[in-house]
Structures are given as C-alpha cells and as structure tokens.
C-alpha positions in Angstrom: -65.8 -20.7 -157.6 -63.1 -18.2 -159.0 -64.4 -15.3 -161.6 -61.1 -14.1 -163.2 -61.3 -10.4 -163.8 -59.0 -9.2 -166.3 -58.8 -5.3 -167.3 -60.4 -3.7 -170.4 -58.9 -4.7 -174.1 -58.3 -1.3 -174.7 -55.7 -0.9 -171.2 -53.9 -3.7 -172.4 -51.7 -2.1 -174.7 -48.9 0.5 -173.8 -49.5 4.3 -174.6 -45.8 4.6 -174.6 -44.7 1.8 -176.8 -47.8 0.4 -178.2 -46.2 -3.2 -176.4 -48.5 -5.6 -175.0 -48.4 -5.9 -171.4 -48.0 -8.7 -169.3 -49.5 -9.9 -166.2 -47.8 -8.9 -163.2 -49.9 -9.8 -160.1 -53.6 -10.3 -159.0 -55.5 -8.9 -156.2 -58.4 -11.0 -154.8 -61.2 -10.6 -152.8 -64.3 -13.2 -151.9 -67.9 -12.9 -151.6 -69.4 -15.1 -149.3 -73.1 -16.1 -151.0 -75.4 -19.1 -150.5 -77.2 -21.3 -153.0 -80.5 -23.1 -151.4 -80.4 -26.9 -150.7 -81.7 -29.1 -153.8 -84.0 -32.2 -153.2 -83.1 -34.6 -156.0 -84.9 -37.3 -157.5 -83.5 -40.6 -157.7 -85.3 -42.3 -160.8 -84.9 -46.0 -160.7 -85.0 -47.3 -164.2 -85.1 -51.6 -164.2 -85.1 -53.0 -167.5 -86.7 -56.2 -168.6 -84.8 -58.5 -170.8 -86.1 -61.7 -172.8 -85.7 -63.8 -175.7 -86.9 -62.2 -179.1 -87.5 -65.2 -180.7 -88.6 -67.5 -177.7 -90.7 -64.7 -175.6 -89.4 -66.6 -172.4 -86.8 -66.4 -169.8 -87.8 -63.1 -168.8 -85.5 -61.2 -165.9 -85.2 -58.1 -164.4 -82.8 -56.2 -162.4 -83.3 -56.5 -158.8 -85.1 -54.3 -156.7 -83.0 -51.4 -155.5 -82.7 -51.0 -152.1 -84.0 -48.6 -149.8 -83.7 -46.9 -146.2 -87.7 -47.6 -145.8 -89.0 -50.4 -147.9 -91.3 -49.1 -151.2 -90.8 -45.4 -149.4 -89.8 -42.1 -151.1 -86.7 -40.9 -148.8 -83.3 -41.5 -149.3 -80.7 -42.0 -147.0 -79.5 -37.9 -147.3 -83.2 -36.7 -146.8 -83.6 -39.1 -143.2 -80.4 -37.7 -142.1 -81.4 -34.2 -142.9 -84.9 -34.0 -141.1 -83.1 -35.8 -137.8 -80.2 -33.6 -137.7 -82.6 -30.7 -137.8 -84.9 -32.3 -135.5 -83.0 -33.3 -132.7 -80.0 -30.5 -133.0 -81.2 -27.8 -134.7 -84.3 -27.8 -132.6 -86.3 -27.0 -136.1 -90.0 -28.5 -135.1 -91.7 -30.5 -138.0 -94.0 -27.8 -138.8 -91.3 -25.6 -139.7 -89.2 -27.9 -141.9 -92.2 -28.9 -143.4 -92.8 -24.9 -144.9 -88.5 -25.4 -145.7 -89.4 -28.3 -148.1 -92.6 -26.0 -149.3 -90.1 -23.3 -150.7 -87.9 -26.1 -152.4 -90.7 -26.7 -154.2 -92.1 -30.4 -152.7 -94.9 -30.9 -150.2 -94.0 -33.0 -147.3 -96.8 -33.6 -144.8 -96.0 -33.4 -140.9 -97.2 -36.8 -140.3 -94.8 -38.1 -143.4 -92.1 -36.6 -141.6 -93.0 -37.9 -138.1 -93.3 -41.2 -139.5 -90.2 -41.3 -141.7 -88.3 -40.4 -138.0 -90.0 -43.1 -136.3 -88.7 -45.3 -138.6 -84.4 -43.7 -138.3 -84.5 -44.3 -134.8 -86.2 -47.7 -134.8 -83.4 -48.3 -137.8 -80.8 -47.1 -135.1 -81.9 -48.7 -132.3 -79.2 -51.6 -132.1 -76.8 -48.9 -132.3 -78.3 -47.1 -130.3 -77.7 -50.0 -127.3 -74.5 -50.5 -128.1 -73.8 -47.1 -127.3 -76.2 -47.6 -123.5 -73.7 -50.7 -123.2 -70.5 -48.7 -124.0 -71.3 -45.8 -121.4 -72.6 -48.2 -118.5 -69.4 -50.0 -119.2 -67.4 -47.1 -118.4 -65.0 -46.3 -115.0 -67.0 -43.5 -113.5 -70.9 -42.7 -114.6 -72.4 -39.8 -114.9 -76.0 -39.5 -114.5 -79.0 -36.0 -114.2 -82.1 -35.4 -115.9 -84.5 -32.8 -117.0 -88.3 -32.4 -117.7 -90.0 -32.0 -121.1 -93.9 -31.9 -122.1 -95.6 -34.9 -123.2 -99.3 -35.1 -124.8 -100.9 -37.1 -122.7 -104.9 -37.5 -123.8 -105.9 -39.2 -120.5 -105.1 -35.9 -119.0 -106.7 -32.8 -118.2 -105.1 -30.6 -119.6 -103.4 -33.4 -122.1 -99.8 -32.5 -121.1 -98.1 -34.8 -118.5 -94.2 -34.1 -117.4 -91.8 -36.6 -118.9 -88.0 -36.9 -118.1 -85.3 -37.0 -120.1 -82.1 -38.7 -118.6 -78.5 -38.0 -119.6 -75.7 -40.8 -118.6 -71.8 -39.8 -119.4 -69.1 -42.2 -119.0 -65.6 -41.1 -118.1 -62.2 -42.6 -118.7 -59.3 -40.9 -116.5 -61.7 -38.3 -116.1 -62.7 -37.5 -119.9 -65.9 -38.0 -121.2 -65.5 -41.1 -123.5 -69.5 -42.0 -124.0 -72.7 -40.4 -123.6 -76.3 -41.6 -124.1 -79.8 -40.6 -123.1 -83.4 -42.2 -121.7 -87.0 -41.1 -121.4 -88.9 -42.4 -118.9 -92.7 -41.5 -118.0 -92.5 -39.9 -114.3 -89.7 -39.3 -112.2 -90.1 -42.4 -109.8 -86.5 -43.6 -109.6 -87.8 -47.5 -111.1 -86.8 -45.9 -114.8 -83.0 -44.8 -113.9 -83.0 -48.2 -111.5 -84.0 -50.2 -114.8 -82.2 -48.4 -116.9 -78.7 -48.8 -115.0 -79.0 -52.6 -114.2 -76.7 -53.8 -112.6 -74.1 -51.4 -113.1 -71.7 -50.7 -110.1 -68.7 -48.8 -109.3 -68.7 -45.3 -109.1 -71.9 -43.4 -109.9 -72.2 -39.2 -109.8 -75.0 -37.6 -109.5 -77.2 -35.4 -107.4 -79.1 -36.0 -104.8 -81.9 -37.3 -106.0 -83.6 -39.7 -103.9 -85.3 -41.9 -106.1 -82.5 -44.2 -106.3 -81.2 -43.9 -103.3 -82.7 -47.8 -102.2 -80.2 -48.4 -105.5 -76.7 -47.8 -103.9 -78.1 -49.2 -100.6 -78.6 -52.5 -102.2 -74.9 -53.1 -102.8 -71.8 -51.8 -101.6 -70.2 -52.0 -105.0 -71.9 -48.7 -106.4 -70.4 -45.7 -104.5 -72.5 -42.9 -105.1 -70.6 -39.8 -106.1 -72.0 -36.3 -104.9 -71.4 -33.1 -107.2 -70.1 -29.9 -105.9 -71.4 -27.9 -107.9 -74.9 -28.5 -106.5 -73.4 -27.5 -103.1 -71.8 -24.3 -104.7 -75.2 -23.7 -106.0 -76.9 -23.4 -103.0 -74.9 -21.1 -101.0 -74.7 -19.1 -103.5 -78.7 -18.6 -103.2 -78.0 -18.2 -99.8 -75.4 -15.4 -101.2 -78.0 -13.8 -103.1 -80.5 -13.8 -100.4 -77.9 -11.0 -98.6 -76.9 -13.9 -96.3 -73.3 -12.5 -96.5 -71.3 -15.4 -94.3 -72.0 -17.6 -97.4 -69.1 -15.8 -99.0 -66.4 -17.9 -96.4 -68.4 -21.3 -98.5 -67.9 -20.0 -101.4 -64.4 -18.9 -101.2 -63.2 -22.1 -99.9 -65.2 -23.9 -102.7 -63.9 -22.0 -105.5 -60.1 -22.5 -104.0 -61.4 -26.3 -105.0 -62.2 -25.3 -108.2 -58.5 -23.4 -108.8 -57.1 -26.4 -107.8 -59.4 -28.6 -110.1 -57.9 -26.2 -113.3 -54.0 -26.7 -112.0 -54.3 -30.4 -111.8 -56.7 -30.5 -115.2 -54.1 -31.4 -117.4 -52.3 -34.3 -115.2 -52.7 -37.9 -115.3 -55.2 -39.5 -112.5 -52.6 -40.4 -110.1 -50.6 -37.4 -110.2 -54.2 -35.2 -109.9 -55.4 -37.5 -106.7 -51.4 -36.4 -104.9 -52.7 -32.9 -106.1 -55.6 -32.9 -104.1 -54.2 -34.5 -101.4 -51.6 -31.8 -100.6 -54.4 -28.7 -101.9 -57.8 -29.8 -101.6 -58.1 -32.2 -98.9 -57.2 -29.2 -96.1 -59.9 -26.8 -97.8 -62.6 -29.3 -97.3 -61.5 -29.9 -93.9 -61.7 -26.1 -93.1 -64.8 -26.0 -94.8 -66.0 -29.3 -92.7 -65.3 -27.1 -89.5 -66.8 -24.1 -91.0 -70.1 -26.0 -91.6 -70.5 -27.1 -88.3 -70.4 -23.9 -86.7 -72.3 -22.6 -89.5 -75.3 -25.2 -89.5 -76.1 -24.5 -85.4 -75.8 -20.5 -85.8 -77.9 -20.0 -88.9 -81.7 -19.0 -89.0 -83.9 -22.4 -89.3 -85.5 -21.2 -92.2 -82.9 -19.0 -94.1 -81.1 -20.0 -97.5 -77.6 -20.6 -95.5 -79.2 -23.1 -93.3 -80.6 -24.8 -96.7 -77.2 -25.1 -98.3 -75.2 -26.0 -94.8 -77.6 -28.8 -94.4 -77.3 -29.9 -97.9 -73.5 -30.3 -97.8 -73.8 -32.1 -94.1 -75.9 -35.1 -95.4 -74.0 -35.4 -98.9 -70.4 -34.7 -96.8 -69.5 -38.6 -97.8 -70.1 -38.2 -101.4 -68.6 -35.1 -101.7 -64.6 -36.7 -100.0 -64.6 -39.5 -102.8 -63.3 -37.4 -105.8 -60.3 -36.7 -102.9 -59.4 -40.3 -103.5 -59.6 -41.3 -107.1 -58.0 -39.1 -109.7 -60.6 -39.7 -112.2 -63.0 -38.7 -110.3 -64.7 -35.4 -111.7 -65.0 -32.5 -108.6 -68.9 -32.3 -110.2 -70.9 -33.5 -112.5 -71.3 -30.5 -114.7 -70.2 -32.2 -118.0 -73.5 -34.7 -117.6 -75.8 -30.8 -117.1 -74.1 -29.7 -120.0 -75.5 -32.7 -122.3 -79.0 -31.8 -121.0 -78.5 -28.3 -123.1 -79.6 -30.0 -126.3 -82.6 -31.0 -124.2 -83.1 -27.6 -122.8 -82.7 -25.7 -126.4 -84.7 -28.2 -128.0 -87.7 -28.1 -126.1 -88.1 -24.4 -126.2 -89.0 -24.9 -130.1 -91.1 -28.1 -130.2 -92.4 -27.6 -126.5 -93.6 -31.0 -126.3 -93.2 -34.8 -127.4 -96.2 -36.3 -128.9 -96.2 -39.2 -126.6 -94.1 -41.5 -124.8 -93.2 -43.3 -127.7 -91.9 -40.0 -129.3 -89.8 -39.3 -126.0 -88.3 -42.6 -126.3 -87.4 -41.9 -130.2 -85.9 -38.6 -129.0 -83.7 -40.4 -126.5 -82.6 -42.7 -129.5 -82.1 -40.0 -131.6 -80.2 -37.6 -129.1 -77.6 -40.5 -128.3 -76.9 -41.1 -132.1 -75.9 -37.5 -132.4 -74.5 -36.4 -129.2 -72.2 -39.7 -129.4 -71.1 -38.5 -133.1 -70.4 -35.0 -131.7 -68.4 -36.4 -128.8 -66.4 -38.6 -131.5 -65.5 -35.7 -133.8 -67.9 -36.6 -136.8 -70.6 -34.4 -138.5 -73.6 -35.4 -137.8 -75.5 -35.4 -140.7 -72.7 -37.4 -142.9 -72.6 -39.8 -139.9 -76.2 -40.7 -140.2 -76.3 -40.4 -143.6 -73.6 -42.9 -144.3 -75.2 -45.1 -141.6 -78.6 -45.3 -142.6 -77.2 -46.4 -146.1 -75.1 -49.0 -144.7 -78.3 -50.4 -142.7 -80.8 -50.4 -146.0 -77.9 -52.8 -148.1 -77.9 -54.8 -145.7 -75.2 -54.5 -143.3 -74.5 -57.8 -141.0 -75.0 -57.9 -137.8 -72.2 -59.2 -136.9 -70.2 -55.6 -137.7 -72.3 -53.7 -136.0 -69.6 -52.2 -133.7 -67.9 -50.9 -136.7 -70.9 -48.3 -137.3 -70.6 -47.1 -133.9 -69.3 -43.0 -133.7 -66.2 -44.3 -131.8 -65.3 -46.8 -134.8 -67.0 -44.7 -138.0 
C-alpha cells in the first residue's frame, strides 16, 4: 500500500515570488506491519426455477462441490491446518486457540478429522511419489522414533518409527517420501522396499540385513558419516589417536566438496586419483589400530565399526553418483525431529501413517520448489471437482 505524503498547503507557495511550486523528488520509507488471517464464508446460494403458470418442471442448480462431501472446509482452510501441522509443527490444540481469536470455534477432534480425510484424499498421490523414489538410481534410506498412544500399554505410549527414503539422480536428491511402521523389526522397511534392487545407503542397521542377502542385485551402501561419528566419540572420550581417523576422513570429505560440482564420471576419476589412497591408508591404519586399542574403549568401538562395514564403505569409490554418506536422507528426518518436540506423540498408528502421507506431500513440494500451502491448496481443489484418474501424474510436485 503506498500513503502519499505531500507537504502542508501553506509551504506550497513561494515566500519569494508568491509562485507555486512544483514537485521535485520524493523520499520513501516502508513500514513493515501485519494484518491477521481472515476465515471467509462461502455462501452457496441455489435457486429454484419453475413454470408460473404450470407449477412443474422444477430444477435447481447442482450441488456445489466440496473437498469433504456436506462438510464446512474449503480447500484453503485443509491446506492451512496441514501445512501448519506437519511443517510448522503447530499441535491441534494450538491452532485450535488461532481460529478462537479469528473469531470461529473449531473443535480438536474437527480438526483431527478434517486431516484424516487430506491425507486419505492424497493418498494416490501420495504412492506415486513411494513409486517415483523406489524407482530412482541410488536410495536413500534412515529412520527415527516418535511416541505413539498405545492404550494396551502401560504407560499408554509405545515407540513408533518414522522412515525417510531419498532417491538420487547423478547424485541429487530427485524424490523423497516417508513410512511409519509400528516397531523397528526390519519386516516394515523389507515391505515397504519390495522388490527394489540396485544400490541402497543406509546404516547399519541390521534388520534388513537377511534383505540384501537374498539377492545380489541390491548392493548395500554404507555411510561415512556414521563412521566419522564414532571416532569422533572416541575423540571426545580423550582417546587422542582418533585424530589420525579423522584427519584422513575429513581429507575424504575435501575431496567430496572439489568434485561436488562435476558430472558422475568425472567425480568417480576424482576419487580415484584422491580418495581411493586415503582409504587405503586409513585401511592400514585400522588394522594396526583395532589390535592395539583397549577392548572396551570408544576407539576400539569405531575401529570395529569401520572393519565390518569396510565393503560398503569402497562402493561410492566406484560409481560417481554415489553419495560419500547418507546425510541428505538424516537431514529429511529434521522435520520429524522439530515436529515431535511440539505434538510429542501420534494418537495412534493410524495417525503415524497419516503423518507419513502428509510429510511426503510436503517435503516432495519443498524439494520441487513449490509453496506448500498453494500446492495443496490447488490440489485438494482439483481432487473435490473431480479430477480423473487417469492425470494423476500431472498433480504430482515434480509436474505441478
């Protein structure tokens, strides 16, 4: 909004000459302010028609179409208590005292049922997205714990798991999507990934490990950062030889930030002239490292770590798009992470399986460049009228 600002009447005339004066420049400055949000009404007016002479024939506009069938939301509202769900971590609770000061009263249990039904409207999206990302060249896979009511419990909390899954393309992050499962028994990833093979990074959890020994088409992919991770525990423990590990891992890393920029093939020659002598140092290193170091001490810890992943640490030396770890899969848990720290626990399973829905649809739209709220906004629309099945690909993020 511009305010224009002119001077007083009376300092508009000359003193000198008594002449008019003219505008000869501006000076602006801005105010930043903020207007609250505005729920708005939609009143659906459909008229009757019929025949004044005959009274027949009677007709009627058809009914208007809605995101949930003879429900109050629109389209905008849905969007809005999602987005602030599920990425700005607002709890129900407290959006339900937002809509209080707007002036309407929205129970929690409105709200939890008006999400339930977004994510079971975006759940064929939502697999499309699963399909695209266990689809892709490399896969990215990690998980992390979140609270889950669980009445046939004492106390009623169980630990469920949240799974993240990033597929790469010439080593970017093309695809992303998430699952809940119940425990941590590795039956929910194995379900969940099929029968995907090729390469698959991860940690080393063993749950699946029965899952890359069934076939030798899935090469499992270890992480360096994990190993980084433990030597420097070891580090912080005042074990000082883990500094030689970590120097020679972080002269991995300066490599990794050279050859970030270059295609696949020309980052694989990279690491073959750089990295691949490192990690043979580091291979000798280990060896005399694992014998000399105290059974129980934190260097001993990380040495045998690195030992019994050493085979899926040397793939990334032979396929350019091959990430060095699997950091950008942790950093998709952050939403996780951030989130549960303000609602603290899903309701049920059921809600943990919505949240996975829910954090695909917006993480993909993040990772595609869109805002998230006019993403689902528009798409919820497109659902309610109707939208065939057949184009269902074109509401995808990577398409909107």
């Amino acid at each position: 909004q511009t305010h224009h600002h002119p001077p007083a009447k009376e300092d508009l005339r000359c003193d000198c000459c008594a002449t008019d004066k003219q505008v000869i420049g501006c000076e602006s400055s801005e105010v930043l302010d903020f207007v609250p949000a505005q729920l708005i009404v939609h009143e659906h007016l459909r008229y009757k028609y019929a025949c004044p002479v005959c009274e027949e024939g009677v007709v009627i506009a058809p009914v208007v179409d809605k995101p949930i069938e003879n429900g109050r939301p629109g389209s905008g509202l849905l969007a809005q208590i999602a987005v602030a769900k599920y990425e700005d971590h607002l709890p129900l609770y407290r959006q339900v005292m937002q809509f209080k000061r707007l002036g309407v009263t929205l129970p929690k249990s409105t709200l939890g049922s008006w999400l339930a039904h977004v994510a079971m409207t975006m759940t064929p999206i939502y697999k499309a997205i699963v399909a695209q990302v266990l689809n892709a060249e490399v896969l990215g896979v990690d998980d992390t714990t979140i609270k889950v009511q669980d009445p046939s419990q004492k106390p009623a909390i169980k630990r469920g798991h949240i799974w993240a899954y990033v597929g790469y393309k010439d080593g970017v992050p093309m695809s992303v999507c998430y699952d809940y499962t119940p425990t941590w028994k590795g039956s929910g990833p194995w379900k969940f990934l099929g029968e995907r093979v090729g390469l698959i990074q991860m940690d080393a959890y063993k749950g699946l490990d029965e899952f890359f020994k069934e076939t030798i088409e899935r090469i499992r992919l270890g992480c360096w950062a994990h190993v980084r991770r433990k030597f420097k525990d070891a580090l912080n423990a005042k074990e000082l030889r883990a500094a030689k590990a970590l120097k020679l891992i972080a002269r991995l890393y300066q490599i990794e930030r050279l050859a970030k920029d270059l295609s696949p093939r020309q980052r694989q020659q990279m690491r073959d002239e750089l990295a691949r002598p490192t990690v043979a140092k580091l291979k000798t290193w280990l060896a005399v490292e694992n014998e000399r170091a105290r059974p129980s001490s934190n260097l001993r810890t990380a040495c045998r770590y690195a030992i019994n992943q050493w085979p899926t640490l040397l793939h990334y030396l032979d396929d350019g798009r091959i990430s060095i770890d699997n950091n950008q899969v942790e950093n998709r848990m952050r939403p996780v992470a951030v989130g549960r720290k303000n609602w603290l626990f899903a309701g049920s399973d059921d809600s943990g399986k919505r949240a996975a829905v829910m954090l695909t649809i917006l993480a993909s739209a993040k990772l595609a460049g869109h805002d998230r709220y006019a993403y689902l906004a528009s798409v919820i629309e497109r659902i309610s009228i109707g939208w065939p099945q057949s184009r269902l690909d074109e509401l995808l993020p990577s398409n909107w």
